[in-house]
N, C-alpha and C positions, 0 to 999 in steps of 0.2 A: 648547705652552701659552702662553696670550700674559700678558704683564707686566704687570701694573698699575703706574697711576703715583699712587703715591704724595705724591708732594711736596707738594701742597697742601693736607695734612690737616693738623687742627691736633691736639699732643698733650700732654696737662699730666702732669706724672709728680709725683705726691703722694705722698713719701717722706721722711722724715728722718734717714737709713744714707747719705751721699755717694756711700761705694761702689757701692750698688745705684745711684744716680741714674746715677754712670758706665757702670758696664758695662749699664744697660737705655738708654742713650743710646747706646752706641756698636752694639749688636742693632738697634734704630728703625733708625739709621742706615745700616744693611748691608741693611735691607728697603727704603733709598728715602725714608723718612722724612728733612722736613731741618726740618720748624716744630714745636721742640720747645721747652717751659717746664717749669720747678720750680717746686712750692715744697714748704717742710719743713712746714709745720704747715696744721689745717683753715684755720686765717686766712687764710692766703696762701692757701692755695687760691681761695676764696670772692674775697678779692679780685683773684686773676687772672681767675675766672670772670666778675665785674662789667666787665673789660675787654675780652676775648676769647672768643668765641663757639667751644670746643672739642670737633672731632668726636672724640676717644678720649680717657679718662682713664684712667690706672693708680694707683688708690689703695693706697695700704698703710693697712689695715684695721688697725692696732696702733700710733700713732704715739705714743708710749709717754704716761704722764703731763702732763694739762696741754696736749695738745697736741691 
């Protein structure tokens, strides 16, 4: 089976649990993934979005209160 390369994808991990930001950073990582962003709330989100053009998003659909 041949490999995909990965590396040039771009991916935003929309979460506010750190923990989860880690270990779903260190999983990307072990697939090849190395263009990885956070952020904790819809805001950051939207304004990483404004700046960078991202093929994969991992949203957390619950980012509790306010956020």
């Amino acid at each position: 089976m041949q490999k995909l390369n990965l590396s040039g994808i771009q991916v935003l991990v929309v979460d506010d649990q750190r923990p989860f930001q880690v270990m779903l950073k260190g999983i990307l990582k072990s697939l090849g993934l190395v263009s990885i962003q956070f952020a904790s709330s819809g805001e950051q989100a939207l304004s990483r979005c404004g700046q960078t053009e991202f093929d994969l998003l991992f949203v957390d659909y619950n980012l509790g209160a306010g956020k």
